[in-house]
N, C-alpha and C positions, 0 to 999 in steps of 0.2 A: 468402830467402837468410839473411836475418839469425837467422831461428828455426828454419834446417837448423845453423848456427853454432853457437847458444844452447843446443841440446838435445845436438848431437852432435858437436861440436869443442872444445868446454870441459872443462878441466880442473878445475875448480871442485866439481864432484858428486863425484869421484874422492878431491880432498883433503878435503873436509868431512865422505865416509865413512868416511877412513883417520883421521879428527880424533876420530870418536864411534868407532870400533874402538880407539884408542891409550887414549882417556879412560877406556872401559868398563876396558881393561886395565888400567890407572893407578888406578882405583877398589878393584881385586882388591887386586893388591897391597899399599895402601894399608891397607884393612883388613883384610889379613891381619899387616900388620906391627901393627896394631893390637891385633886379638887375640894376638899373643904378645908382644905389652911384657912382661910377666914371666918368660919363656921362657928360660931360661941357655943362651947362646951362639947365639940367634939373631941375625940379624944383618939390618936394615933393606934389604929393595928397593925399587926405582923405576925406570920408564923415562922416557928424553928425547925427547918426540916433537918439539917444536921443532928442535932440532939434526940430529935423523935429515931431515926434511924439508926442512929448510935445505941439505943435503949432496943432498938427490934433485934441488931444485928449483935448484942452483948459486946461495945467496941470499948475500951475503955484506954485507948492507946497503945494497944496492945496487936500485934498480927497474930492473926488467926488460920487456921487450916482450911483447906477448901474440902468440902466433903463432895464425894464422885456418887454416895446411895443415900435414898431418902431414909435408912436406919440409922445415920451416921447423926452427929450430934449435931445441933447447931442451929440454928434461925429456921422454922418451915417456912415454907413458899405464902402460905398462906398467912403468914403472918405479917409478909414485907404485901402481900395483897391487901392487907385490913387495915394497914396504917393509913390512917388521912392526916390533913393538916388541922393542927389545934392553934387557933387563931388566939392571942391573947393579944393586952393593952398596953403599950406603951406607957411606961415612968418615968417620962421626961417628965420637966416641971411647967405647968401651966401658964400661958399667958394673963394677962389680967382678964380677958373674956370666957376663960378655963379651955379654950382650945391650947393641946398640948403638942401641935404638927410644927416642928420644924426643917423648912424649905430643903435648905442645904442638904439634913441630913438624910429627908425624903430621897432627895435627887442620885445623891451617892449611895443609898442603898437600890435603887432603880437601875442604876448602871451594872451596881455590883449584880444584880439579878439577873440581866441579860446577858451577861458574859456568862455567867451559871448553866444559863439556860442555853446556849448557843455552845458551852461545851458540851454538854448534856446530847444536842441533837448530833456535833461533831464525833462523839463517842457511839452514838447509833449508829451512824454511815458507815465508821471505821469497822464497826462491828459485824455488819452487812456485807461489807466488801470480803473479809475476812471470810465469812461463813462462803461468799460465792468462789473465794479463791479457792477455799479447800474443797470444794463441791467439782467443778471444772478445770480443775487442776493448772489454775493457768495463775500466772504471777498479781501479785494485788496491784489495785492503782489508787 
């Protein structure tokens, strides 16, 4: 029962795909604002996948219950399924050419992205491992 739960009642697989689809997206963008730093009148994007998933998951700093059946209240599957990235524009202040990409900031949110994304894949392995441990009865590694 516990590993009918663990594979197939869990919401957990659903958000840490939509985590590495948001990230991959977040990477694009990313450097594409990067390759056109000099571009006149481009103007910097990025999406918020915290916030977006915050509004799916009703989080508001607040811990939440884990529900074990789909009558139980809370976020449907299908709804952590249907969230995409909503790309908006950047409010930095413009260069004199109206391009609005800043180098530095670009680069540090680049980095900050891949560590996102590299825990993201770290928490799928962990998660993996887990499900084979409890499957084969044999200790995690």
């Amino acid at each position: 029962m516990l590993l009918d739960r663990l594979l197939f009642f869990d919401r957990v697989p659903s958000v840490l795909t939509k985590a590495l689809n948001f990230a991959s997206k977040r990477n694009l963008l990313i450097s594409s604002n990067i390759a056109n730093v000099e571009t006149p009148g481009y103007k910097a994007s990025d999406v918020d996948f915290r916030s977006q998933l915050n509004q799916v998951l009703d989080l508001e700093g607040e811990m939440k219950l884990t529900s074990t059946n789909q009558s139980h209240l809370g976020p449907s599957r299908q709804a952590l399924e249907d969230l995409e990235p909503e790309v908006f524009e950047e409010v930095d202040a413009a260069k004199s050419n109206g391009n609005n990409v800043d180098i530095d900031k670009e680069m540090g949110k680049l980095a900050e992205n891949q560590i996102i994304y590299n825990t993201m894949v770290q928490l799928m392995v962990k998660r993996g491992s887990t499900v084979r441990a409890a499957i084969t009865e044999l200790p995690q590694q």
